[in-house]
C-alpha positions in Angstrom: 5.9 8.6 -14.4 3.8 11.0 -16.7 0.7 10.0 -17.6 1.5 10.3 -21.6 4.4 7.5 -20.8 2.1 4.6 -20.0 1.8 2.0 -21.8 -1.4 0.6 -23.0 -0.9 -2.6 -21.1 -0.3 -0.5 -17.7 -3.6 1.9 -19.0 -5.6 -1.5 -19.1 -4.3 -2.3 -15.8 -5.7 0.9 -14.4 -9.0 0.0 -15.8 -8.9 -3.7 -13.6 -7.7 -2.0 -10.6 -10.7 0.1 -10.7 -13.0 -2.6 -11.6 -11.7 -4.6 -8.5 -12.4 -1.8 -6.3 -15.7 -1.1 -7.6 -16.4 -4.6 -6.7 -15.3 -4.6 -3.6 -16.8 -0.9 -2.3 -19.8 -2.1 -1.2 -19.2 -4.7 1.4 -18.8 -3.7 5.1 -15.5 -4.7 6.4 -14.1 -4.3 9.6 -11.1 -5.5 11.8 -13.1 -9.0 11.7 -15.9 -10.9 10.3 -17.4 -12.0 7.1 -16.5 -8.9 5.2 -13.0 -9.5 5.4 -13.3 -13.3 4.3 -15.7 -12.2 1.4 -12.8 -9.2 0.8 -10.0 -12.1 0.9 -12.1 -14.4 -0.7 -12.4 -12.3 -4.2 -8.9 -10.9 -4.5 -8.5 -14.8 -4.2 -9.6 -15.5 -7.5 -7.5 -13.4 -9.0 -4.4 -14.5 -7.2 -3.5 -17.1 -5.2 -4.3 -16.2 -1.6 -3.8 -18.2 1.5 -6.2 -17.0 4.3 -5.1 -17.6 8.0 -7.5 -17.4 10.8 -6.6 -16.7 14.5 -8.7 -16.8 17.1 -10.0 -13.8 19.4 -8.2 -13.8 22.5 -4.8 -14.9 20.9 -2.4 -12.7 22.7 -0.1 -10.8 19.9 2.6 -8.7 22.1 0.8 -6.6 24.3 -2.4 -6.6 22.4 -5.3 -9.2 21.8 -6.9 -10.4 19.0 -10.5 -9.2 19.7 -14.0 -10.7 19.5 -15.1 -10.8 16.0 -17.8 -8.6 14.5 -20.7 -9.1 12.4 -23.5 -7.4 11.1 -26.8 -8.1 9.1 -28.7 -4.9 9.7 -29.1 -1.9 11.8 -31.5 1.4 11.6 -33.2 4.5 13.2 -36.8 4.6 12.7 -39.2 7.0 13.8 -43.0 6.8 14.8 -44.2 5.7 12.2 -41.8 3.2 11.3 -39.7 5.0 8.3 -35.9 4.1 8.5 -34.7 7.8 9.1 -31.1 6.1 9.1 -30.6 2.6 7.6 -27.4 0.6 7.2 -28.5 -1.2 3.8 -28.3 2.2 2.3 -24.7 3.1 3.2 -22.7 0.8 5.4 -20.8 4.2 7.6 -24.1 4.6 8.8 -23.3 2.5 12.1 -20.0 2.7 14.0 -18.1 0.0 13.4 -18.1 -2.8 16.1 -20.6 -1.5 17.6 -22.6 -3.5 19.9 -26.2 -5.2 19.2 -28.6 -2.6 20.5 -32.7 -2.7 20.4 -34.5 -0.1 22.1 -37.0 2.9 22.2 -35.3 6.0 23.5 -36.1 10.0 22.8 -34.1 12.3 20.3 -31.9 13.7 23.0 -31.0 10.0 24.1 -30.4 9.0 20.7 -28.6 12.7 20.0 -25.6 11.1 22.4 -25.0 8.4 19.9 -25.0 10.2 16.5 -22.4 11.7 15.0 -21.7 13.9 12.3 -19.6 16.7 10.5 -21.4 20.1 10.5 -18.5 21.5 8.6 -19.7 18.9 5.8 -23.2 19.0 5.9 -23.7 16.4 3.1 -21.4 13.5 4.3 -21.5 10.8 6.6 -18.4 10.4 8.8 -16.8 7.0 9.4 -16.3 6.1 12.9 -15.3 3.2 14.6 -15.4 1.6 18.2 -13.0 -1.5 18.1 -11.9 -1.5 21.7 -14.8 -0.3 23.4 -18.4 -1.5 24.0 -20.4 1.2 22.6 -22.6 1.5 19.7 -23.5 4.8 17.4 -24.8 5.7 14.1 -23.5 8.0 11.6 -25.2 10.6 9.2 -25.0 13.6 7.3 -25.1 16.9 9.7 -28.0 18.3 7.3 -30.0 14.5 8.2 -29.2 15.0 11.8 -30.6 18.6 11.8 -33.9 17.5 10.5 -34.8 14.9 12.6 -38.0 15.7 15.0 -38.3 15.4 18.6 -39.8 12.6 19.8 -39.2 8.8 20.4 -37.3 6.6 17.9 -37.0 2.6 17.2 -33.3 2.1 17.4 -32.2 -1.6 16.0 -28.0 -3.0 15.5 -28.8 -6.6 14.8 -24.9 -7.4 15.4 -22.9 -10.3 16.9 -19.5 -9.6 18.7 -18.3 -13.0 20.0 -15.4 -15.3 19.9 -13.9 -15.9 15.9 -11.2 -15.0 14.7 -9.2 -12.5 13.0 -8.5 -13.1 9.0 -6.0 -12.1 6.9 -4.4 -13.0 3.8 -0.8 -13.8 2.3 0.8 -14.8 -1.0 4.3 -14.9 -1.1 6.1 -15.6 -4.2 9.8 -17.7 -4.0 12.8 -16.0 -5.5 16.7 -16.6 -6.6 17.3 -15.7 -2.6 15.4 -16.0 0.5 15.8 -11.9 0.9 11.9 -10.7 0.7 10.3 -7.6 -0.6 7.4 -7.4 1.9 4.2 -5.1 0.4 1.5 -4.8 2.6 -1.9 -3.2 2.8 -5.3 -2.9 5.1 -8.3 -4.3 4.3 -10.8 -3.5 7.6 -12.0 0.0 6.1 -15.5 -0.3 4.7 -16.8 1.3 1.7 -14.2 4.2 1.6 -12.2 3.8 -1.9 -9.2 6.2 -1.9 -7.8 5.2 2.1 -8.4 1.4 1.3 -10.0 0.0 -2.0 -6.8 1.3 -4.0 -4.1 -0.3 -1.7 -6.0 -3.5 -2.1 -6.3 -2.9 -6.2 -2.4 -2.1 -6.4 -1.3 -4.9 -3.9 -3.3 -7.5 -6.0 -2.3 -6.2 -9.8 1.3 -6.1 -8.3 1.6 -9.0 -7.2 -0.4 -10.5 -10.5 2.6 -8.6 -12.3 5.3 -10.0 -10.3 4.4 -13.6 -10.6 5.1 -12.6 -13.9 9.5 -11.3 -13.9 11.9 -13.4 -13.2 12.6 -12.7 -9.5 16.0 -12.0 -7.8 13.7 -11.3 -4.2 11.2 -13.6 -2.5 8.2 -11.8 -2.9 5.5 -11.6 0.3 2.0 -9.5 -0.2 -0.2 -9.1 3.0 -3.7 -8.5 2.8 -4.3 -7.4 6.5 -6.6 -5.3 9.3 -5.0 -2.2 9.6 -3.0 -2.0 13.2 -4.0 -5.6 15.2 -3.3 -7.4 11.4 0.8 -6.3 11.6 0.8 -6.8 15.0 -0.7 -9.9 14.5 1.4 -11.0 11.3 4.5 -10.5 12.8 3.6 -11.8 16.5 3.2 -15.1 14.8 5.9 -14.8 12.5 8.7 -13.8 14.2 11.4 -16.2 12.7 10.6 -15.0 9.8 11.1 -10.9 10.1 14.5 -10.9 9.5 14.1 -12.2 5.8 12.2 -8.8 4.9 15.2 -6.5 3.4 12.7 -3.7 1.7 8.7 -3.2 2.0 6.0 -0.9 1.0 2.6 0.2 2.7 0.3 0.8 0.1 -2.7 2.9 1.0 -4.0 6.3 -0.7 -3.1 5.7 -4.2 -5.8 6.2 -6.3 -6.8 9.8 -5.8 -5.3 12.8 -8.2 -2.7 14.0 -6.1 1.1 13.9 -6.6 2.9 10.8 -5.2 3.6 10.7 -1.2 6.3 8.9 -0.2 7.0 8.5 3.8 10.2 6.5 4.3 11.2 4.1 6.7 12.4 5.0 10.2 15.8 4.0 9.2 15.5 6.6 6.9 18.4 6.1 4.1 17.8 2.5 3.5 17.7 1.3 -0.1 14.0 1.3 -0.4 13.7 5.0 0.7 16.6 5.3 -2.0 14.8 3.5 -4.7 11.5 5.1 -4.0 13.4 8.3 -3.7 15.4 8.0 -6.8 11.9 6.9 -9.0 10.2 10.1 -7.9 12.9 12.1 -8.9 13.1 10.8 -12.5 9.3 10.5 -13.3 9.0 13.9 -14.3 6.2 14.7 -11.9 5.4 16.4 -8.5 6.2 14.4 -5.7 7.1 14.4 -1.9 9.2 12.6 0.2 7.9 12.7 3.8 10.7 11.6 6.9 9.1 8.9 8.8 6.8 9.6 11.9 5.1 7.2 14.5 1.4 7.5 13.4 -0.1 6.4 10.0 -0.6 2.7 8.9 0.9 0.1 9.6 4.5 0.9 8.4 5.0 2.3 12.2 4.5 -1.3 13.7 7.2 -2.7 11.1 9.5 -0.1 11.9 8.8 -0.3 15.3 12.4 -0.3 17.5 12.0 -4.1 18.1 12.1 -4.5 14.4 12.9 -1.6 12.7 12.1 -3.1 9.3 13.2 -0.9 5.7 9.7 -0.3 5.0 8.0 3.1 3.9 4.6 4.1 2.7 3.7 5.0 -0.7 0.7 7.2 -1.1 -0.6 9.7 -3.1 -2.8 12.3 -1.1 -1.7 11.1 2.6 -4.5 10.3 5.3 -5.6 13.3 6.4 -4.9 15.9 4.0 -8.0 15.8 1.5 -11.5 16.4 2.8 -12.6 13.2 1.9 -10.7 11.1 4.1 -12.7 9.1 6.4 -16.2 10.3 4.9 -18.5 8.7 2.4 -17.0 11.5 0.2 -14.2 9.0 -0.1 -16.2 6.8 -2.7 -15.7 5.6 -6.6 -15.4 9.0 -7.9 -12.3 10.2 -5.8 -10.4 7.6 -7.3 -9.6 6.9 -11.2 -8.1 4.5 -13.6 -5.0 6.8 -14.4 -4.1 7.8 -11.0 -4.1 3.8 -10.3 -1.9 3.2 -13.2 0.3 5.8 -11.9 0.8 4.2 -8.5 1.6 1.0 -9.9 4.2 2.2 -12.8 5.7 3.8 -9.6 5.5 0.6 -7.9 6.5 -1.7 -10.6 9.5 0.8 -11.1 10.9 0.8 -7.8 11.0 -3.1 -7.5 12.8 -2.8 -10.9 16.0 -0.5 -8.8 15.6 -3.4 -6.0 15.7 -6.4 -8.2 18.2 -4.6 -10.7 20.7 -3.0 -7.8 23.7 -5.4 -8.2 27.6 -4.4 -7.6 29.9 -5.1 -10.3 33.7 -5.1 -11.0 35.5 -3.2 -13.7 37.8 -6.0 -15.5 39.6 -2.8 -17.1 40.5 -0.2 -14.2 43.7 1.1 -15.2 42.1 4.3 -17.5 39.2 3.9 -19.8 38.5 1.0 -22.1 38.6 1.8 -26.1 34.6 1.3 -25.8 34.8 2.4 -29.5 36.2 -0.8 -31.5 33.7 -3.1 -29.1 30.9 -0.9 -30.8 29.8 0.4 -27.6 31.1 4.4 -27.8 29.3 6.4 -30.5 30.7 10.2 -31.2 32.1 12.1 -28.1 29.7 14.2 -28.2 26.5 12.5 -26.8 28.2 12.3 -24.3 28.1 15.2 -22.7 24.2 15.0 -21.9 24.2 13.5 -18.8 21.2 11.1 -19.9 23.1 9.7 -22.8 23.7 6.0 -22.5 27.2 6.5 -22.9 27.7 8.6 -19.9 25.7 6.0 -17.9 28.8 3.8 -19.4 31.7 5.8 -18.3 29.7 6.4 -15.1 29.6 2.0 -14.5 32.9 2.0 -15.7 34.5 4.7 -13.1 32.5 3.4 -10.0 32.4 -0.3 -10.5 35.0 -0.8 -8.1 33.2 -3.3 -6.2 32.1 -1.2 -3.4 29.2 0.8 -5.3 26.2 -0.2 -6.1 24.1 0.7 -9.2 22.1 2.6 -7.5 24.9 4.7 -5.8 26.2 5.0 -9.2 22.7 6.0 -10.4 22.6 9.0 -7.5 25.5 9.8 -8.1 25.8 10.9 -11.7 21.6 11.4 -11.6 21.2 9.4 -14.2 18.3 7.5 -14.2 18.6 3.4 -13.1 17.5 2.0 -16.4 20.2 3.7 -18.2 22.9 2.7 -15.6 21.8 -1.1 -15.4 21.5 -1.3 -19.1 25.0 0.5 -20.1 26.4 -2.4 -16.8 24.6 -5.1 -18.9 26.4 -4.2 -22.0 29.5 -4.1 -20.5 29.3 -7.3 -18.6 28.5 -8.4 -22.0 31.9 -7.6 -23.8 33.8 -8.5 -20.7 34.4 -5.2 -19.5 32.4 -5.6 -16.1 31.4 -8.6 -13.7 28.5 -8.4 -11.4 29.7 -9.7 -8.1 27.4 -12.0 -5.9 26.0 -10.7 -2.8 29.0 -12.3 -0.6 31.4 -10.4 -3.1 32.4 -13.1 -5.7 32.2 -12.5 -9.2 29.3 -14.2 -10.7 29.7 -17.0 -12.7 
């Protein structure tokens, strides 16, 4: 969608997606630990969240939920006692998990656990250690170059112990039991395009769909990237098979075009739907096949799953400079690119909830459309956006074996104008949408 095509209600919705992640950039998160449950905690009061809790040690296929993490303060100090690096001043300045440390060592000791990006001299990288016991700090290459030889005071008041892992869920009943799963991480620390804006969309869309009537169940995670799918669906296992179409939501804030990766099935309807929105905003986009390494759309599409969900994004992971740097703050994301993301969002669950068959009560050649009021003059019709074209289109393929959306692709007409012209028809009896076991709804 354009930007000149938003609405002022979806520009104000930009504004409180941004206000959410300002709020939420400066605590430290992590796989575990107080920053997720004070994350959870206020997206909590803004819809209504149910937190679980596992414990560390819970075996979740072939992984384990770890020890959790906490931390109340960590430095680097020289001789004479001046933080040269300090954790209250940026929260990337200390690997995450890293273990509690307190010792006096020399700048070549403490050279082994620093690191840094001399290509950007200015930024601190972000740099985590969940699976090992090690410890580090992080600073800027130009901060690392000017420190002085001699001894330093090196301090990670931290606790890594048994807890638990948290993560939150709100899941939203439908007509059917079918679910729309939309999922996003919430263990990155202050880093605002490749977390804070997942966690902004997620919450304002699922604030929006409480909102629609609701052909789909609806089910939002709020989860640590990797162990938090695993997790999720190691404990809920009787429940997978309910999830028809999902979404991954990381990346979207930033002022690149929309990235869409699709499932590993690759042709399923949400890769359609996401596929067919892109193509009618009037914007750049791409459309990505799916590969085994990202977030966590590769554990629900792993083979013992093999779920229908894809990743929206707008810049992917990797591909600005940003990306895991405190370069990746406030400023990288905006208001307008959030609103973006979710009138793509919102639009796409629009194809999903609206993608009914339906049965022409007229097949033998073409209804006189004209004295029901619903034909204007034959000409409008030959532009291929007309709503009348979308109505010969419904009329043609409604043979109960198409979908709206396959009548959609097919005549590239955009899916509002197809499900509109069906929902005329249906209304003068020319058309009947058919339930999903293939009877015509009553």
């Amino acid at each position: 969608m354009t930007p000149s095509a938003f609405s002022p209600a979806v520009e104000a919705l930009g504004q409180e997606m941004y206000q959410l992640a300002s709020e939420l950039f400066p605590i430290c998160r992590s796989l575990t630990g107080a920053g997720v449950r004070q994350t959870l905690q206020t997206i909590g009061r803004l819809i209504p969240l149910r937190m679980h809790e596992v414990p560390s040690g819970t075996a979740v296929f072939d992984w384990t939920v770890p020890p959790e993490w906490n931390i109340r303060d960590a430095y680097v100090a020289d001789a004479r006692g001046h933080r040269v690096v300090d954790f209250n001043r940026h929260n990337l300045h200390v690997v995450n998990y890293s273990v509690p440390v307190r010792a006096r060592m020399s700048r070549a000791e403490l050279d082994a656990h620093l690191f840094s990006l001399p290509e950007k001299p200015d930024w601190i990288p972000y740099r985590t250690a969940y699976y090992e016991r090690s410890w580090g700090f992080c600073l800027s290459h130009r901060q690392r170059l000017a420190l002085p030889e001699g001894e330093y005071d090196v301090v990670i008041d931290s606790t890594l112990e048994p807890g638990h892992l948290s993560y939150g869920e709100y899941c939203l009943p439908g007509e059917l039991p079918d679910e729309i799963l939309i999922s996003c991480h919430v263990c990155h620390p202050s880093l605002g395009n490749d977390n804070l804006s997942g966690i902004a969309l997620a919450t304002f869309l699922a604030r929006h769909v409480a909102t629609e009537p609701r052909r789909y169940s609806y089910r939002f995670l709020f989860i640590p990237g990797t162990i938090g799918s695993i997790t999720w669906l190691a404990r809920n296992q009787a429940l997978v098979s309910r999830i028809k179409h999902g979404l991954v939501l990381t990346c979207v804030g930033d002022a690149g075009k929309p990235t869409y990766k699709r499932s590993r099935q690759g042709s399923a309807e949400i890769d359609r739907a996401v596929g067919h929105v892109l193509r009618h905003s009037g914007a750049p986009f791409e459309i990505q096949d799916f590969i085994p390494w990202g977030y966590d759309e590769r554990q629900y599409c792993s083979p013992g799953f093999n779920l229908a969900v894809g990743c929206l994004m707008r810049t992917p992971n990797g591909r600005y400079p940003e990306y895991h740097t405190s370069a990746d703050d406030l400023s990288l994301i905006g208001p307008r690119h959030l609103a973006d993301s979710f009138a793509t969002c919102a639009a796409v669950l629009a194809v999903l909830e609206g993608n009914h068959r339906c049965i022409n009560l007229n097949p033998k050649c073409e209804p006189q459309l004209g004295r029901r009021g619903l034909y204007e003059a034959m000409a409008t019709a030959q532009n291929a956006r007309d709503p009348q074209m979308a109505m010969l289109w419904v009329l043609n393929l409604s043979d109960g074996s198409h979908s709206l959306l396959d009548i959609a692709e097919r005549a590239n007409i955009p899916f509002g104008l197809v499900r509109e012209a069906a929902d005329q028809l249906c209304q003068h009896n020319l058309l009947a949408r058919l339930t999903e076991s293939g009877e015509v709804s009553q």
